[in-house]
VOGU-3710 file (C-alpha; in Angstrom, 3 decimals, decimal comma):
1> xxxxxxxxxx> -64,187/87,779/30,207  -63,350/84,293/32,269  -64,896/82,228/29,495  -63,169/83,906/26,406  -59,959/82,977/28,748  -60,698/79,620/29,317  -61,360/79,370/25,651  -58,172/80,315/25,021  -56,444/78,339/27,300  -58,458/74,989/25,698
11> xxxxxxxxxx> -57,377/75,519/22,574  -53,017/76,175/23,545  -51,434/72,642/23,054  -48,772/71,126/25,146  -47,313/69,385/22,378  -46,489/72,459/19,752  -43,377/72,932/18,755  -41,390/76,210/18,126  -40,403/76,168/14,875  -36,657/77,507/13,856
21> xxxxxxxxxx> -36,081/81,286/12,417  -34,759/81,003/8,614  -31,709/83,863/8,900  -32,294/85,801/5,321  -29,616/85,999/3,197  -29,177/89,072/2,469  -25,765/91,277/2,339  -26,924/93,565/4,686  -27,477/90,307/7,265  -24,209/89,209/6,755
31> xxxxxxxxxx> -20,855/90,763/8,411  -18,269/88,546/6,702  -16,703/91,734/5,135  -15,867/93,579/8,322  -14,570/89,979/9,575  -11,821/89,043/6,614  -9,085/90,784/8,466  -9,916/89,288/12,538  -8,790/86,681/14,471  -11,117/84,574/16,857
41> xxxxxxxxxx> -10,168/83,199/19,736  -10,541/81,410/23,222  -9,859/81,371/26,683  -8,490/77,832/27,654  -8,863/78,418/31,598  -12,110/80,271/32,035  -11,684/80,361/35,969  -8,505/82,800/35,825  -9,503/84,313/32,507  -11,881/87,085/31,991
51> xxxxxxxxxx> -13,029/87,811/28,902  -14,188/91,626/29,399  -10,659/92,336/30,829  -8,928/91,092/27,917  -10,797/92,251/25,293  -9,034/95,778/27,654  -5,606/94,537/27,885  -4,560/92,502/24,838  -3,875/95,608/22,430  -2,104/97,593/24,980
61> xxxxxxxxxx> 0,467/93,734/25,387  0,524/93,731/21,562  1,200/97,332/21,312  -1,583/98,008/18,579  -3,822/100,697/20,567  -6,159/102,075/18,520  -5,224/99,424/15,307  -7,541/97,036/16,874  -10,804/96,468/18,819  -11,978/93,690/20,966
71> xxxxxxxxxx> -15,398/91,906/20,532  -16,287/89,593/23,628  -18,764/86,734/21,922  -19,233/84,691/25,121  -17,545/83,853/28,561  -15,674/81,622/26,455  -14,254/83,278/23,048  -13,198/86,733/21,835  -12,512/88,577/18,164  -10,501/91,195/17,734
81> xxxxxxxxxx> -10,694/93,095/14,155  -7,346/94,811/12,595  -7,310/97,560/10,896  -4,341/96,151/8,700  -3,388/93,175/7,230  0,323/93,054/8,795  -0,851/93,630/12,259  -3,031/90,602/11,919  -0,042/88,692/10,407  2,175/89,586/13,257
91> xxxxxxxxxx> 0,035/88,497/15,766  -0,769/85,051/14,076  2,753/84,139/13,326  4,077/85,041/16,970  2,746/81,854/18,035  1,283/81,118/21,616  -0,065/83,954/22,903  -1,677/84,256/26,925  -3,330/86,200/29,315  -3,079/86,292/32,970
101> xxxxxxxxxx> -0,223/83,875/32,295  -2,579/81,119/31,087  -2,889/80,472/26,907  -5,043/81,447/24,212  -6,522/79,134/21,379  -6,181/81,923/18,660  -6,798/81,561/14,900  -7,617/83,457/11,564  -11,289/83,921/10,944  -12,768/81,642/8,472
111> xxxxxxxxxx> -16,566/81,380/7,519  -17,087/78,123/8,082  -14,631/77,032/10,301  -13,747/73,514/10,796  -15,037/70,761/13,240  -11,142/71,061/15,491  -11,718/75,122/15,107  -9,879/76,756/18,083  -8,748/73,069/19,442  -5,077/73,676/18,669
121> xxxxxxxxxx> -2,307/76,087/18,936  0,933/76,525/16,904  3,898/76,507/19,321  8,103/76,131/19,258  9,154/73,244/20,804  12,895/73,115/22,137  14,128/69,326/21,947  17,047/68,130/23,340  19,137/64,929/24,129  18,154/63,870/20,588
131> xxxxxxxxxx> 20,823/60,810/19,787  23,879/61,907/17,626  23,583/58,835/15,207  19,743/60,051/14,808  20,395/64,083/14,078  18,678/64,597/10,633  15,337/65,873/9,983  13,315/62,455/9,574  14,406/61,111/13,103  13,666/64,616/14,513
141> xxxxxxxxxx> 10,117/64,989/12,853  9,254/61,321/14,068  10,712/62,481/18,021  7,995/65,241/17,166  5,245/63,392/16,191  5,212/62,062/19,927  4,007/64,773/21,520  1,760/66,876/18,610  1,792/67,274/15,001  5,180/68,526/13,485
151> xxxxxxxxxx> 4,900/71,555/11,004  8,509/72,626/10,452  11,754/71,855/11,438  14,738/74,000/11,752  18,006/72,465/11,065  21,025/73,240/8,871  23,539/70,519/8,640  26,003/72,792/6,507  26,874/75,237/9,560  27,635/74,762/13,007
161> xxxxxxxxxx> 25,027/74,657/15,834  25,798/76,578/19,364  22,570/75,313/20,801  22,293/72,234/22,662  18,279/71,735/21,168  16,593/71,869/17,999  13,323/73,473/17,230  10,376/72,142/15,528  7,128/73,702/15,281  3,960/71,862/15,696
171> xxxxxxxxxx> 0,080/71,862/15,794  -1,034/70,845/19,689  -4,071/69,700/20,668  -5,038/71,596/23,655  -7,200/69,002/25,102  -4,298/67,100/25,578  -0,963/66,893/28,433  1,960/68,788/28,125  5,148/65,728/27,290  7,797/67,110/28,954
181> xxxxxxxxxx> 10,264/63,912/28,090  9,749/60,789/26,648  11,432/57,481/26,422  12,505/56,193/23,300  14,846/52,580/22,836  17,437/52,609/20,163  17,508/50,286/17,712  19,899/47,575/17,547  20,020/47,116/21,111  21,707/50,619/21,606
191> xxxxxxxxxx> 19,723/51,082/25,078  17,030/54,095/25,858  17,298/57,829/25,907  14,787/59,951/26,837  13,577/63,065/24,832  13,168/66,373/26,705  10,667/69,050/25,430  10,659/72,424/26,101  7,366/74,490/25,113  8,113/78,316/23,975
201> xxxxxxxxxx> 5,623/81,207/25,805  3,433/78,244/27,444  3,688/79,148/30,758  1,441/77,867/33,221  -0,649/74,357/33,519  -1,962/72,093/35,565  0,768/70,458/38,105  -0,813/67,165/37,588  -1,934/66,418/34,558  0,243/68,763/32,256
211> xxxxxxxxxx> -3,239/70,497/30,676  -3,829/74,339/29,561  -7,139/73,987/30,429  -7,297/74,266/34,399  -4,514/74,853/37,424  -4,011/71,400/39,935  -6,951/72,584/42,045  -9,770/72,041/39,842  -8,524/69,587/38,281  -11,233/66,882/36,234
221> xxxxxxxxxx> -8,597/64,607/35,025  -7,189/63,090/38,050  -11,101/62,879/39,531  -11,763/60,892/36,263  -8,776/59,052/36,825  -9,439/58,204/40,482  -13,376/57,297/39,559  -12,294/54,503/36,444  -9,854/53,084/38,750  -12,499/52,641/41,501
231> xxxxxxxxxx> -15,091/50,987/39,049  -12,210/49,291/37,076  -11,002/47,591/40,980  -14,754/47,248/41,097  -15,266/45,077/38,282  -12,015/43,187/38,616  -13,524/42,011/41,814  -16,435/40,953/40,460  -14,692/38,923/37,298  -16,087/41,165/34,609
241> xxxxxxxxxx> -14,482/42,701/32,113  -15,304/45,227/29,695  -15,659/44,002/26,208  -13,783/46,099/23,694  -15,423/47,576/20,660  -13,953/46,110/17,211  -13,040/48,698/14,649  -12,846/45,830/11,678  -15,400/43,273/12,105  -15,943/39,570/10,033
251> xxxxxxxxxx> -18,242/41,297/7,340  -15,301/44,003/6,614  -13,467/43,772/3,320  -10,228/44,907/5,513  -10,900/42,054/7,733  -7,643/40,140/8,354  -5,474/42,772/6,453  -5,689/45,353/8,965  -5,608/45,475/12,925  -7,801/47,278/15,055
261> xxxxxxxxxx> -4,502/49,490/16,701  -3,978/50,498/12,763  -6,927/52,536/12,673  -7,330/52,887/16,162  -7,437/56,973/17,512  -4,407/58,523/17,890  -4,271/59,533/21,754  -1,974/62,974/20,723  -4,748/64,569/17,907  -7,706/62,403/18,810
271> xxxxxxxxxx> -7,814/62,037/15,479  -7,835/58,522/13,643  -3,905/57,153/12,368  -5,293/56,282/9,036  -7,464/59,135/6,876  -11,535/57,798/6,861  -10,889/58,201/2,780  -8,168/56,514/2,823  -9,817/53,327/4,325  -12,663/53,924/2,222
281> xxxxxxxxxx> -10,420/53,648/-0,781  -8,750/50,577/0,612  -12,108/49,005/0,783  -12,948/49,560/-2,819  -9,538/48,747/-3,757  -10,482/45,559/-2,873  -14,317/45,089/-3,858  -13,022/45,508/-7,439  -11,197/42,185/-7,498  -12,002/38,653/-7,213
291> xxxxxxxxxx> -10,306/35,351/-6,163  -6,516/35,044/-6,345  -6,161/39,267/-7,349  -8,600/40,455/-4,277  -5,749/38,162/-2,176  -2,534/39,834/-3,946  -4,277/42,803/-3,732  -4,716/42,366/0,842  -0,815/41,582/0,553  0,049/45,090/-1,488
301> xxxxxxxxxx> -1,958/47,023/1,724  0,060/45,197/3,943  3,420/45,450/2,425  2,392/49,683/2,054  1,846/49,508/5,746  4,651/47,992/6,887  6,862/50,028/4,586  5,262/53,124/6,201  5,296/51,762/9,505  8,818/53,267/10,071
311> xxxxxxxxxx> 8,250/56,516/8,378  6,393/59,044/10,102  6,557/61,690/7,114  5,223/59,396/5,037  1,998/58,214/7,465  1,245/62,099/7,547  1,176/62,241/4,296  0,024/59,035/2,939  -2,130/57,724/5,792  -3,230/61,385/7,363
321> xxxxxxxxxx> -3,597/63,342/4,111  -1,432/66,375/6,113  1,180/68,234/4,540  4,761/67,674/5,196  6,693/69,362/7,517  8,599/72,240/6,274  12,474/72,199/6,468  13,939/75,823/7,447  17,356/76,982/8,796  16,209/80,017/11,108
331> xxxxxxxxxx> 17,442/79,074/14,122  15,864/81,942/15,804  12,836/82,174/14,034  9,677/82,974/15,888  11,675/81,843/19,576  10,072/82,513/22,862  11,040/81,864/26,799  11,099/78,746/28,407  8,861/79,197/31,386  10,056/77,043/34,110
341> xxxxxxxxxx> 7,920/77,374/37,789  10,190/75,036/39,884  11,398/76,399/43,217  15,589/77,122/42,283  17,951/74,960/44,398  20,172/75,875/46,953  23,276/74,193/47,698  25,016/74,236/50,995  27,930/72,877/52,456  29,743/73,012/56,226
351> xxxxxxxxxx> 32,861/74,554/54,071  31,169/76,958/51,634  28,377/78,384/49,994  28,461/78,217/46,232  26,020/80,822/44,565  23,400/79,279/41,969  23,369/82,495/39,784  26,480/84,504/38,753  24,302/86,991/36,853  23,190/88,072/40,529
361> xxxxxxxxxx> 26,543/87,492/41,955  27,779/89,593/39,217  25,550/92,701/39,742  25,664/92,569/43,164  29,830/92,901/43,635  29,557/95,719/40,833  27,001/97,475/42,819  29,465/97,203/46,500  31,946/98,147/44,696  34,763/96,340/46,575
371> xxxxxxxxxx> 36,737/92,884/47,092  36,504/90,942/50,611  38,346/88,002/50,520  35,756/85,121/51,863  37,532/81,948/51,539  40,159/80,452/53,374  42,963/78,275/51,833  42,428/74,602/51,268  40,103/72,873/49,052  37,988/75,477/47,960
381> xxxxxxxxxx> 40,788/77,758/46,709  39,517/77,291/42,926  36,231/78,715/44,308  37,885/81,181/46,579  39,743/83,014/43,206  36,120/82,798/41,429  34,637/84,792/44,039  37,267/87,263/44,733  37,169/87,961/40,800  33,176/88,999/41,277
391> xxxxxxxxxx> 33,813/91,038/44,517  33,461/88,418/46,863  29,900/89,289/46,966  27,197/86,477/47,561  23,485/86,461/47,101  21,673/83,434/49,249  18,786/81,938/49,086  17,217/80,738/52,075  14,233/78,879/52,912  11,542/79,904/56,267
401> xxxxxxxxxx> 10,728/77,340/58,315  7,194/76,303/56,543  9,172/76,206/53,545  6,594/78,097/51,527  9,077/81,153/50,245  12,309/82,242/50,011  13,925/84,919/51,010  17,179/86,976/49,114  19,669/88,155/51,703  22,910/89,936/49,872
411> xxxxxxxxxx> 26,111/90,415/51,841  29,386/88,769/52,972  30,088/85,321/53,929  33,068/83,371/55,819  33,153/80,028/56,354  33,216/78,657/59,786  33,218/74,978/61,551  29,418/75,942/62,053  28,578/76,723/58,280  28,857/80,240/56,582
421> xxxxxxxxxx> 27,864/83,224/58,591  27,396/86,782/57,609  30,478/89,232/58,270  29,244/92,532/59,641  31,049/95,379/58,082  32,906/98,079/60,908  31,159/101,316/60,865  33,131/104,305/61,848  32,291/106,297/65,080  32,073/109,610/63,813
431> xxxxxxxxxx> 30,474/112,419/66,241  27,775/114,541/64,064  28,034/118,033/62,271  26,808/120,042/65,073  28,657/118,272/68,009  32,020/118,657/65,858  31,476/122,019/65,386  30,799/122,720/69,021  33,973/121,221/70,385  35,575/123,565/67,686
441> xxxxxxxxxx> 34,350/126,813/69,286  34,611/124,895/73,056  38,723/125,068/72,037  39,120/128,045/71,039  37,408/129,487/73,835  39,774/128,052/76,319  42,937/129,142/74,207  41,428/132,764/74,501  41,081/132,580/77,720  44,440/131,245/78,575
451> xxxxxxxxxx> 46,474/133,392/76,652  44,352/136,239/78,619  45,150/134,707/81,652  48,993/134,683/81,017  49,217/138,396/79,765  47,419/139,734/83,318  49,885/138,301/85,355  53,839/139,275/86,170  55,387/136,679/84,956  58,528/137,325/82,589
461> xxxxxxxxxx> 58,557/136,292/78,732  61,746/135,377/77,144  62,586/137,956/74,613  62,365/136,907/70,986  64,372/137,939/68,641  62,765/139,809/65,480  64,394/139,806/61,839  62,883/142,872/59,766  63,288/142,647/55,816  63,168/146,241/54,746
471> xxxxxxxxxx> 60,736/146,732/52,063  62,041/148,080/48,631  59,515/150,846/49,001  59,054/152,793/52,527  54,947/153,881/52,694  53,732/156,082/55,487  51,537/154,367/57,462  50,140/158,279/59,039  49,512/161,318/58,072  52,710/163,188/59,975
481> xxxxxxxxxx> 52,678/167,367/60,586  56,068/169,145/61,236  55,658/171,673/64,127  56,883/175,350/63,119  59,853/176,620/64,371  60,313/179,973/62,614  62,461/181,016/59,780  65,866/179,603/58,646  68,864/180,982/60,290  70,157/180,872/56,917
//
């Protein structure tokens, strides 16, 4: 039995490989049927996200129930399967969509999904303090392209426009920060604004990096960042540098036509500015000519590029082979909440107390019920008719002492030398049921026994006088009986 064993163990090789299983194709291996109407998905912060309680919660948010089931494919990703084509629709075209406040990566199932599958997310981006000599849709698609890649635009310069912002939708690159405003310089020396962006239903992300991918915590960005600069201080020391790479080397046909930064990666889509095709065709563009034509030929690339240098529709589609961004005049279409996490200010004064939020102001006077006059005259009078219009009812916001949380403290204010202090209202002193009703019976006990106390003893009463009004009727009060006295004399 030992040698047969041994035998066996002789002839096993270290060096065998496992060869790869061939999946047959055959319909009944294959579940691309059931999958045509799902959507497949992923968890961008896998710390706060669970996958086995969303596949739970996510149709009872959307409100589907039994119109959809969850399938958990890894820690990571998640498909749910419709049971109609709308409710799939619905839930693609909302937009961002989270869980446990963080986002989701969602998109439409496709069989052989793409290298960048699940990498970005279509959101509605609120931009404001967008120049007023620069309001028309090229201007605001370029603003776009700074912080992702700009799908549609809604704008209508035939009506009139309440909202202070304009709303673009774009493809963003999760992998990438959050721009919440960016500097831009006019042109002909008209000075700098800066660009604000406002991201629909994205609500939280990491304090300091501006990622969906992890809270401030955990964060591998600013370790990264802190670890380059140490080597970078490192090598600076040392009087080495880094050599960088070269996109477009001597041997290139492009050589001397176009720059390295022309083809360099775009740091938004981590995808290259000019199209791989594109350069290829640029390449044999020039291969086919010779002499004085190959040269004319380098000056028509570089004339294209600089014309297309200030057009940002026309690099995506020219340069990026993407589709141009669509022009719409929905002003509400598809719009979410701004999620802002910033503590809310308070401001104080020695004279007065101004409330940040009427809406609370508001509800609070309704629900008192009553006017109290809080301010006295002198320069806050304009403030003092404003608050006796909403009750003079306040709502402050105070911080502790650690400064960690706030505290909501409704009632009414006057100002004093000292700052504003809290008015307490008077409260009536009002004995209880019981005791009222026992003084009750305690006084008329004592009038019973007084006016007992005056009829026992001698003393004289003055005689009242008594008016009668006879009655139209006269009733016997008893039942009378006349004595007999014997027969009439008559």
């Amino acid at each position: 039995m030992s040698s047969s064993i041994d035998r066996a163990l002789m002839a096993m090789s270290l060096e065998e490989e496992d060869e790869p299983f061939n999946m047959p194709d055959l319909p009944e291996y294959c579940s691309c049927e059931n999958n045509v109407l799902s959507i497949i998905g992923r968890v961008l912060n896998p710390d706060r996200q669970k996958v086995a309680n969303l596949i739970l919660d996510m149709p009872r948010k959307w409100q589907l129930y039994d119109r959809v089931r969850g399938i958990a494919l890894s820690k990571e990703k998640f498909q749910f399967i419709f049971k109609f084509e709308q409710d799939l629709e619905a839930i693609v075209e909302k937009g961002v969509h989270t869980y446990n406040e963080w986002s989701l990566a969602i998109e439409r199932w496709v069989e052989h999904p793409p290298p960048d599958y699940l990498q970005h997310i279509m959101v509605w981006v609120q931009m404001r303090n967008i120049p007023v000599n620069h309001y028309n849709v090229p201007a605001i698609t370029w603003l776009g392209e700074l912080v992702g890649h700009v799908k549609e635009v809604v704008l209508d310069t035939t009506k009139s426009q309440r909202q202070d912002f304009v709303r673009v939708k774009m493809k963003f690159d999760v992998s990438k920060p959050l721009q919440r405003a960016k500097v831009v310089n006019l042109p002909k020396n008209a000075g700098s604004v800066t660009i604000l962006y406002d991201f629909e239903r994205v609500q939280k992300r990491c304090f300091s990096c501006q990622r969906l991918t992890h809270d401030h915590l955990a964060c591998p960005v600013a370790m990264k960042r802190k670890f380059l600069k140490e080597q970078e201080d490192k090598l600076q020391s040392l009087g080495e540098v880094l050599p960088k790479k070269k996109l477009i080397v001597e041997s290139d046909p492009l050589f001397g036509i176009i720059e390295d930064h022309q083809v360099d990666i775009c740091p938004l889509s981590g995808k290259p500015k000019i199209d791989k095709s594109v350069v290829d065709g640029m390449r044999q563009y020039l291969q086919m000519a010779e002499g004085a034509e190959r040269l004319a030929r380098g000056e028509r690339i570089k004339a294209s590029l600089e014309v297309l240098k200030n057009d940002p529709i026309g690099q995506k589609i020219m340069l990026r082979l993407e589709e141009a961004p669509i022009v719409s005049a929905d002003i509400n279409k598809g719009k979410g909440i701004v999620f802002n996490y910033e503590r809310p200010k308070v401001v104080r004064s020695s004279g007065d107390l101004m409330c940040l939020s009427s809406g609370k102001l508001l509800g609070t006077a309704i629900r008192v019920g009553h006017s109290v006059q809080i301010f006295d005259e002198g320069p806050n009078a304009k403030s003092k008719g404003a608050f006796e219009r909403l009750g003079g009812v306040c709502e402050e916001v105070v911080e502790d002492s650690q400064g960690s949380s706030t505290v909501n403290r409704t009632g009414i204010f006057q100002a004093s030398s000292s700052g504003t202090t809290l008015i307490k209202k008077y409260k009536r002193k009002r004995p209880s049921k019981a005791q009222r009703q026992k003084a009750i019976l305690k006084s008329k006990e004592s009038s019973e026994r007084k006016v007992n106390t005056e009829e026992g003893s001698g003393s004289k009463r003055k005689a009242e006088d008594k008016v009668t009004t006879p009655s139209k009727v006269v009733k016997r009060t008893s039942n009378e009986v006349v004595p007999s006295e014997g027969p009439s004399n008559h």
